[in-house]
KEKE-3310 file (N, C-alpha, C; in steps of 0.2 Angstrom, whole numbers, plus 5000, padded with zeros to 4 digits):
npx = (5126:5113:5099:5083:5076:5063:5060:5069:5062:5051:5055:5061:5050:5038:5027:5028:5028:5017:5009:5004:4994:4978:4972:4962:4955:4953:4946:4934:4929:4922:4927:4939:4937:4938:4942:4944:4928:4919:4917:4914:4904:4898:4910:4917:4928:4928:4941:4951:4949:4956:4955:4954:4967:4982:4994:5010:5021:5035:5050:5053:5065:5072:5064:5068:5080:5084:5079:5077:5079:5074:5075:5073:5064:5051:5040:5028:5012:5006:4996:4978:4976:4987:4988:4979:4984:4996:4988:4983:4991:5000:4989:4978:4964:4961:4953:4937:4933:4923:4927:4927:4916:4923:4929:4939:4952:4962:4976:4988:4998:5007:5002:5002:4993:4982:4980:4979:4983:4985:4979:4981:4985:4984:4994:4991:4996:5000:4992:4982:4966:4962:4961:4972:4976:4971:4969:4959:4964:4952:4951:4943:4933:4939:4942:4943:4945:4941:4947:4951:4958:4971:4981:4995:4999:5010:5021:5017:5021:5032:5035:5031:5040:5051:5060:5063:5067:5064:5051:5044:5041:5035:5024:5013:5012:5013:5006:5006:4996:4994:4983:4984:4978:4970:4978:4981:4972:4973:4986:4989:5003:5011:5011:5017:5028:5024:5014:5026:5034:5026:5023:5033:5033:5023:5027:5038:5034:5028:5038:5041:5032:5030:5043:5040:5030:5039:5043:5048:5051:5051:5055:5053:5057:5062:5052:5042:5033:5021:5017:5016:5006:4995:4995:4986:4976:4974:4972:4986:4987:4975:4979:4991:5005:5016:5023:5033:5032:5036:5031:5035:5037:5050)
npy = (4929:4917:4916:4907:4895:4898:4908:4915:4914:4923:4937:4938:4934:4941:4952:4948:4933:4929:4929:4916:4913:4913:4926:4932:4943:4941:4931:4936:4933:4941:4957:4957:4966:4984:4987:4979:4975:4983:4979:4982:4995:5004:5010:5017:5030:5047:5053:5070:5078:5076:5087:5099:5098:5103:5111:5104:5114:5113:5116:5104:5099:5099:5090:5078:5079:5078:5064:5050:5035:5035:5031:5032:5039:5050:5046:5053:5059:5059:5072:5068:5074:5074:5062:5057:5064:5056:5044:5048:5051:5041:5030:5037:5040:5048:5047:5039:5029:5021:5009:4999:4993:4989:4995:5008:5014:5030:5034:5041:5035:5026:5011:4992:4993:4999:4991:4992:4983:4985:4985:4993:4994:4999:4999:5007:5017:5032:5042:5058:5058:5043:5026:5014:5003:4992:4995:4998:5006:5014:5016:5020:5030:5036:5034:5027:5010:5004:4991:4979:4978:4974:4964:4971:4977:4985:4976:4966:4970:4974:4961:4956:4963:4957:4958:4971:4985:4999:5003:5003:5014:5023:5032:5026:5012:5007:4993:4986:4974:4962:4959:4948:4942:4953:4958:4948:4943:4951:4950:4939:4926:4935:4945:4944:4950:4964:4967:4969:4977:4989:4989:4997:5011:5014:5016:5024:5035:5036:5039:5054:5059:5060:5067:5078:5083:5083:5074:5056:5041:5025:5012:4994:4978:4967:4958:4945:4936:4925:4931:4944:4943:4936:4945:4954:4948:4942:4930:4925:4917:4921:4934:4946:4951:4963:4971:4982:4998:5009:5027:5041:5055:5065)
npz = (4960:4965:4955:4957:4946:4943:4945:4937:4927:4927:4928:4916:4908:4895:4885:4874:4878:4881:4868:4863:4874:4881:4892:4906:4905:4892:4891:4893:4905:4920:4928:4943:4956:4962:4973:4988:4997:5010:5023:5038:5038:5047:5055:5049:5045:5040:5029:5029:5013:4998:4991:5001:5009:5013:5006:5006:5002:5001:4992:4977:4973:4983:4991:4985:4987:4997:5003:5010:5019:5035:5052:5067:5077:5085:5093:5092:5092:5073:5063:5057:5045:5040:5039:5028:5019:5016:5014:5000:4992:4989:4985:4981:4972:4958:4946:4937:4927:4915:4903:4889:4895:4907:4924:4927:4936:4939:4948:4958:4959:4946:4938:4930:4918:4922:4934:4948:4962:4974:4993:5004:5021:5036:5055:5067:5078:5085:5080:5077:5084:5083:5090:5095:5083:5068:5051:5036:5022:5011:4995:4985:4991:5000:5013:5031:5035:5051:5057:5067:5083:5091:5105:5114:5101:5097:5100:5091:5079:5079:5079:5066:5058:5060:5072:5072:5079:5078:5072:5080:5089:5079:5070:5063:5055:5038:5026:5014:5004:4992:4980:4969:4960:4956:4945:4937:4930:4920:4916:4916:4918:4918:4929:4941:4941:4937:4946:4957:4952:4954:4968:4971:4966:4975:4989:4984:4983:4998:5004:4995:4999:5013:5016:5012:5023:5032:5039:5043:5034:5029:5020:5022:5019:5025:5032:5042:5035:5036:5050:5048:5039:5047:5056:5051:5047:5033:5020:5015:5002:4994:4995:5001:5012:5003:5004:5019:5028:5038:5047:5054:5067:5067)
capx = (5121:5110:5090:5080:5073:5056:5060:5071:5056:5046:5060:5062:5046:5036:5021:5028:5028:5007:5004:4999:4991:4973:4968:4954:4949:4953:4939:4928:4927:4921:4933:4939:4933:4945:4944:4941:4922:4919:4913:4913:4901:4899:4916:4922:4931:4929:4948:4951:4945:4961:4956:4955:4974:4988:5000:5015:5026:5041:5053:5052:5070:5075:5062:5071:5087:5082:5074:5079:5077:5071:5070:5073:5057:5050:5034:5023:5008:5004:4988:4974:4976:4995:4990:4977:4989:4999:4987:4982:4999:5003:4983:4973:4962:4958:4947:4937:4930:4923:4932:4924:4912:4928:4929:4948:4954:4967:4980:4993:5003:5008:5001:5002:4987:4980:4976:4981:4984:4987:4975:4983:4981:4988:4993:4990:5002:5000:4987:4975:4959:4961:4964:4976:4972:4971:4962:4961:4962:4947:4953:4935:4928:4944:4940:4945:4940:4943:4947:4951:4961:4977:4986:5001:5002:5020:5026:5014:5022:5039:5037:5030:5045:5059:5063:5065:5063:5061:5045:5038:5040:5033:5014:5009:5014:5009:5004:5004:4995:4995:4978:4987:4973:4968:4983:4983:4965:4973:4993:4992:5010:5017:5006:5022:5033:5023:5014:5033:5038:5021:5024:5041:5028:5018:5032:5043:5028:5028:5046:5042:5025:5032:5047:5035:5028:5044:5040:5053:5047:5056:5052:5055:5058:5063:5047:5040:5029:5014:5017:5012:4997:4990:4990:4982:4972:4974:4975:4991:4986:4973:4979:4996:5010:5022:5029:5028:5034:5033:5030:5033:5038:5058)
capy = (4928:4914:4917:4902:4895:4899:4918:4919:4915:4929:4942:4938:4934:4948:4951:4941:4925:4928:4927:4910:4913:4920:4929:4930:4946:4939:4925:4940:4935:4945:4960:4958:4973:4990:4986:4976:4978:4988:4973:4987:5001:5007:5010:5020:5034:5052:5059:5078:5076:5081:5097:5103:5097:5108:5109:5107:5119:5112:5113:5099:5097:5100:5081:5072:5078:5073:5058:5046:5031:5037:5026:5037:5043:5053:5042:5058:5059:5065:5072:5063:5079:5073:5054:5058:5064:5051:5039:5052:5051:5033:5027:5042:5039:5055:5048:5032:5028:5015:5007:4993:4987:4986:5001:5009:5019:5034:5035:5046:5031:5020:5003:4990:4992:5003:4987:4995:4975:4984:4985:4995:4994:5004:4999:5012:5018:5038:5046:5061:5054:5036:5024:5010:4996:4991:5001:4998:5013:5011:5026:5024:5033:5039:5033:5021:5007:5001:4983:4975:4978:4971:4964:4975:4979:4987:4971:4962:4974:4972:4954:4954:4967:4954:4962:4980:4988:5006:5003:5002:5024:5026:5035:5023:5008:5006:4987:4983:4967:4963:4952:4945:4940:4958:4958:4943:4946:4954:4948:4929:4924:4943:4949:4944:4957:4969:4970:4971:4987:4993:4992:5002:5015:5016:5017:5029:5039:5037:5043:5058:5064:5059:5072:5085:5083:5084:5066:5050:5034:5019:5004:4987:4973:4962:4957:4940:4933:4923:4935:4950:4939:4937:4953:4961:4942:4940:4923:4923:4915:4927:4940:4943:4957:4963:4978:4988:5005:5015:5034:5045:5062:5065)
capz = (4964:4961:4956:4957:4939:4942:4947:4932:4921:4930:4927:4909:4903:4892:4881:4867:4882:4881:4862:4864:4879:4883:4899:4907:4903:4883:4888:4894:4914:4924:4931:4949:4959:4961:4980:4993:4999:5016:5029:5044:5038:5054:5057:5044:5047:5036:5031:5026:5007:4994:4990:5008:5011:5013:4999:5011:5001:5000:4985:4974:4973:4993:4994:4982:4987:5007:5006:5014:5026:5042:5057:5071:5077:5092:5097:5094:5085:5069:5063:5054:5039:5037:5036:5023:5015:5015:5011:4996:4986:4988:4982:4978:4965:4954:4942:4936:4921:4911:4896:4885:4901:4915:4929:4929:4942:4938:4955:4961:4954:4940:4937:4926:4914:4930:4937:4956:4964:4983:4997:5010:5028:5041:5061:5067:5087:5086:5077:5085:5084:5079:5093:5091:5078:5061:5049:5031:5018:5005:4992:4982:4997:5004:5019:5034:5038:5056:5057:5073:5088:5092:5110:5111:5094:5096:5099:5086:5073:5080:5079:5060:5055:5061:5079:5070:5084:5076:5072:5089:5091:5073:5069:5058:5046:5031:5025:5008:5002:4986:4978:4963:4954:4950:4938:4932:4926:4914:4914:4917:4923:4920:4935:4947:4942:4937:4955:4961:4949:4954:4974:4972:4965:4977:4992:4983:4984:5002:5005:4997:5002:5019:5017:5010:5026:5037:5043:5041:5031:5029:5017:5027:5014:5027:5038:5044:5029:5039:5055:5044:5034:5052:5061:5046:5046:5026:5018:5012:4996:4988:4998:5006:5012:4999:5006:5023:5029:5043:5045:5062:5068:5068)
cpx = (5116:5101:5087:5077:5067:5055:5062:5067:5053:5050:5061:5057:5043:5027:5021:5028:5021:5005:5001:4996:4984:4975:4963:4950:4948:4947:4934:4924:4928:4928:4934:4939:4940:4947:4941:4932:4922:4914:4912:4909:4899:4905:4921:4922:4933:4939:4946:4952:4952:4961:4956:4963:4978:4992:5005:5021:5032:5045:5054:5060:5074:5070:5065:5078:5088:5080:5078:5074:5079:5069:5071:5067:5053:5043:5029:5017:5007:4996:4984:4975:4982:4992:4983:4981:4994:4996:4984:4985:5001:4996:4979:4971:4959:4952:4944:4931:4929:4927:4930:4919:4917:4929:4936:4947:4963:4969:4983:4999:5002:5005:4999:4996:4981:4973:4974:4978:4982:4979:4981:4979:4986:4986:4995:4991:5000:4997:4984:4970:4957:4966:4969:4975:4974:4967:4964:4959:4956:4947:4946:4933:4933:4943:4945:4942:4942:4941:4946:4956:4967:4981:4990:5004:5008:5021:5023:5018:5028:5042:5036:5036:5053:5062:5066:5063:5060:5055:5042:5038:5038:5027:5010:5014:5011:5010:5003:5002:4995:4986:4981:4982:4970:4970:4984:4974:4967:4980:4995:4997:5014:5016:5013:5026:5031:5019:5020:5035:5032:5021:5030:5037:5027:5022:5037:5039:5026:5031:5047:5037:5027:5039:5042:5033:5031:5045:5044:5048:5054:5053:5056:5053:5058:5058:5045:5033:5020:5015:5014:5005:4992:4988:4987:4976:4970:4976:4980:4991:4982:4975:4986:4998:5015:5029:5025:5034:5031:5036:5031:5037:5045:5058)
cpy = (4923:4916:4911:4901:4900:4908:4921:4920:4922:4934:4942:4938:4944:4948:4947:4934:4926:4926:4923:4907:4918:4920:4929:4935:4944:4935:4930:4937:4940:4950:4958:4965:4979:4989:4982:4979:4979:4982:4977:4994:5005:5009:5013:5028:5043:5055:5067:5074:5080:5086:5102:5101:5101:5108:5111:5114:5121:5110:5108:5095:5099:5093:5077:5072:5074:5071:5053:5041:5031:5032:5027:5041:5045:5049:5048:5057:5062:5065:5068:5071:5074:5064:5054:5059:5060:5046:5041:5050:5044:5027:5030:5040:5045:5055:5039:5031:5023:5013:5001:4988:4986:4994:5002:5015:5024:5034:5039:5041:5027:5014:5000:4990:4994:4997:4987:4987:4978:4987:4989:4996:4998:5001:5006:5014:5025:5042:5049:5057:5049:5034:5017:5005:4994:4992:4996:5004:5011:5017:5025:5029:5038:5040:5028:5019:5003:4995:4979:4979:4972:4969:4965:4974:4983:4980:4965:4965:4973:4964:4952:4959:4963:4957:4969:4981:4994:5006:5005:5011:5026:5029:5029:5017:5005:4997:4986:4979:4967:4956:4952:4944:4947:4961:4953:4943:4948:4952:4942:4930:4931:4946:4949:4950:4963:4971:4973:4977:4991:4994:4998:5008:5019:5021:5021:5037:5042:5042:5051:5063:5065:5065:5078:5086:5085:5078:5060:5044:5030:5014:4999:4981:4967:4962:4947:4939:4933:4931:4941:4947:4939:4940:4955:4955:4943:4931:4919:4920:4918:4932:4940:4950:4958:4969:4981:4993:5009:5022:5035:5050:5060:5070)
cpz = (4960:4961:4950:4949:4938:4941:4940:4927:4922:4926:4921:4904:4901:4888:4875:4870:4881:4874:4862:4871:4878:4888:4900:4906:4895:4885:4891:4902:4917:4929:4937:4954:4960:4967:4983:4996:5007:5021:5035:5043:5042:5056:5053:5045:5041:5036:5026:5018:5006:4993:4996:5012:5010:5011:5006:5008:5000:4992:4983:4974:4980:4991:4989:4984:4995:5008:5004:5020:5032:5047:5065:5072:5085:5096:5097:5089:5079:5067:5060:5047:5035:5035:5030:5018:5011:5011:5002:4992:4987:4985:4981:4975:4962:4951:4941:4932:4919:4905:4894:4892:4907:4917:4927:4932:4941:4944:4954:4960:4949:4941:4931:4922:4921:4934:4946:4959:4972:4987:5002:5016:5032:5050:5064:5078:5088:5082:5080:5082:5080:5086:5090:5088:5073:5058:5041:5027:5011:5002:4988:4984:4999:5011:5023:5036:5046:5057:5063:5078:5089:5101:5110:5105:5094:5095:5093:5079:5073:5076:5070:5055:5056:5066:5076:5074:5085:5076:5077:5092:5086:5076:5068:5054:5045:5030:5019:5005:4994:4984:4971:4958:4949:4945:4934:4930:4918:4910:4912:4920:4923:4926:4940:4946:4940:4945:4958:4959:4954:4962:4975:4970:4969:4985:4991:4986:4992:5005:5002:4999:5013:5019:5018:5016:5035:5044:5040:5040:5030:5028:5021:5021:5019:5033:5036:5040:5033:5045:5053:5042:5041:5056:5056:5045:5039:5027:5018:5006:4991:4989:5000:5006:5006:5001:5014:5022:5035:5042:5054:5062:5069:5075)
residu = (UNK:UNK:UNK:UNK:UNK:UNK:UNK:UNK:UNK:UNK:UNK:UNK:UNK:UNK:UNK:UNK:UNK:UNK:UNK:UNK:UNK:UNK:UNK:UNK:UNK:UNK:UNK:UNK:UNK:UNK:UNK:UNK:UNK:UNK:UNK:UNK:UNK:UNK:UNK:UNK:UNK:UNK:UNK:UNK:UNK:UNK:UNK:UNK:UNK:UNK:UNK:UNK:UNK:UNK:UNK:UNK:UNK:UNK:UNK:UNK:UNK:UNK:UNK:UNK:UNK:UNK:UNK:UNK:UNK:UNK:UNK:UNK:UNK:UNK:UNK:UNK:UNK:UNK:UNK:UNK:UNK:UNK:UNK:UNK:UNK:UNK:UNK:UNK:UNK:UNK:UNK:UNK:UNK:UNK:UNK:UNK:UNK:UNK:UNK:UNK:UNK:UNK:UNK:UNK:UNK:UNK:UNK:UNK:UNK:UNK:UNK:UNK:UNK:UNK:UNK:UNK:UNK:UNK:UNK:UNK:UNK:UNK:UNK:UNK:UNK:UNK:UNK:UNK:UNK:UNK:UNK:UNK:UNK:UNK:UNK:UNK:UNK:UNK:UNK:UNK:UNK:UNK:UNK:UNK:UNK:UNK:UNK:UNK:UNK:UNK:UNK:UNK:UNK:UNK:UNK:UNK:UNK:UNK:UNK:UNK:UNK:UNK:UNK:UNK:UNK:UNK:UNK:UNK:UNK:UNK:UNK:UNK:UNK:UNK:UNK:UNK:UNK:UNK:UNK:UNK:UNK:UNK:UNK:UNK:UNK:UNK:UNK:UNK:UNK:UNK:UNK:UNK:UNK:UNK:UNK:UNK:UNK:UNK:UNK:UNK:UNK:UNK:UNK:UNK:UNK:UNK:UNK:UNK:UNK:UNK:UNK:UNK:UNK:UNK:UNK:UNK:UNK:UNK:UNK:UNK:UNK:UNK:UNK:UNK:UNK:UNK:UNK:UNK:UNK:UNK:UNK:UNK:UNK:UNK:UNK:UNK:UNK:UNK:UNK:UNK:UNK:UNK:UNK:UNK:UNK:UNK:UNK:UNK:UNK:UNK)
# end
């Protein structure tokens, strides 16, 4: 299998490619923010707070053994409890401290030098009390924030997933962009693959809170580049999709 020059760098370089490299936090520029800023303050949306969620209570080794991708799905709604939940375990923030002058934010997962790159957004089909739209998850807050509206978003979602048609009876799919720059702040040219270990993170994390929950997930690798950047209206260049996934009742 061939992989292209430029990739192969990405793949192979390491921290000893940096030595003769600064960064920009080495030149002591300014961090880039934990998250996107909240442009709809009006429009944000309270979810059940972590500590009032309900440990689903499922043994730990029944979701690893039963997870799986799920694309089979009844078109039903699920609650705004369960989708807190979901967006809880895949971008939760616990904690957030300072460290020599730069904010860092402890998750519910892994990231490189806990630079957490993703923005998640959610199109949102079946939800109780959330009509249907584009929200974006703002974990500072742990809130949503509602974005826009969409002309049949089924088929907008369809069309940015590559004629997956399963999609289209989901709850919910997840949208992950990635703003690159927040890890190369600190990575320079490592920032590409380490955002990429750090998506697979985030989405395993899906598949199993999404079991826990007795709800199929399904990471979608193959979707339509620009056609995603524009339903979620990102740049594609400081901003873009790197990974989706949908969630819905079996």
């Amino acid at each position: 299998m061939k992989i292209y020059e430029d990739q192969r760098f990405f793949l192979n370089c390491d921290l000893n490619s940096m030595q003769n490299f600064q960064t920009d936090q080495q030149k002591k520029l300014p961090q880039p923010p934990l998250e996107k800023p909240i442009t709809n303050p009006d429009k944000l949306i309270d979810l059940p707070v972590p500590e009032d969620l309900v440990n689903p209570g499922k043994d730990f080794f029944d979701i690893i053994n039963q997870r799986r991708s799920r694309r089979k799905y009844t078109a039903e709604a699920i609650d705004l409890e369960h989708l807190s939940f979901l967006l809880w375990c895949t971008q939760g923030v616990k904690k957030i401290f300072d460290r020599t002058g730069n904010k860092i934010s402890l998750r519910t997962v892994p990231s490189a030098g806990a630079r957490h790159a993703f923005e998640t957004y959610l199109a949102v089909l079946h939800v109780e009390g959330l009509e249907q739209g584009i929200y974006r998850y703002c974990p500072l807050e742990h809130q949503l924030e509602f974005l826009h509206t969409a002309d049949d978003l089924p088929q907008k979602i369809v069309d940015a997933c590559m004629e997956q048609d399963f999609v289209r009876d989901s709850s919910v799919v997840f949208f992950w962009t990635a703003i690159p720059y927040r890890c190369e702040w600190r990575y320079a040219f490592m920032a590409a693959k380490l955002i990429l270990l750090d998506a697979g993170h985030v989405c395993q994390n899906l598949y199993l809170s999404a079991e826990a929950l007795s709800l199929g997930a399904c990471g979608i690798a193959a979707y339509a580049q620009v056609k995603s950047n524009e339903l979620l209206k990102v740049d594609g260049e400081n901003e873009m999709v790197v990974y989706i996934a949908s969630v819905g009742k079996l």
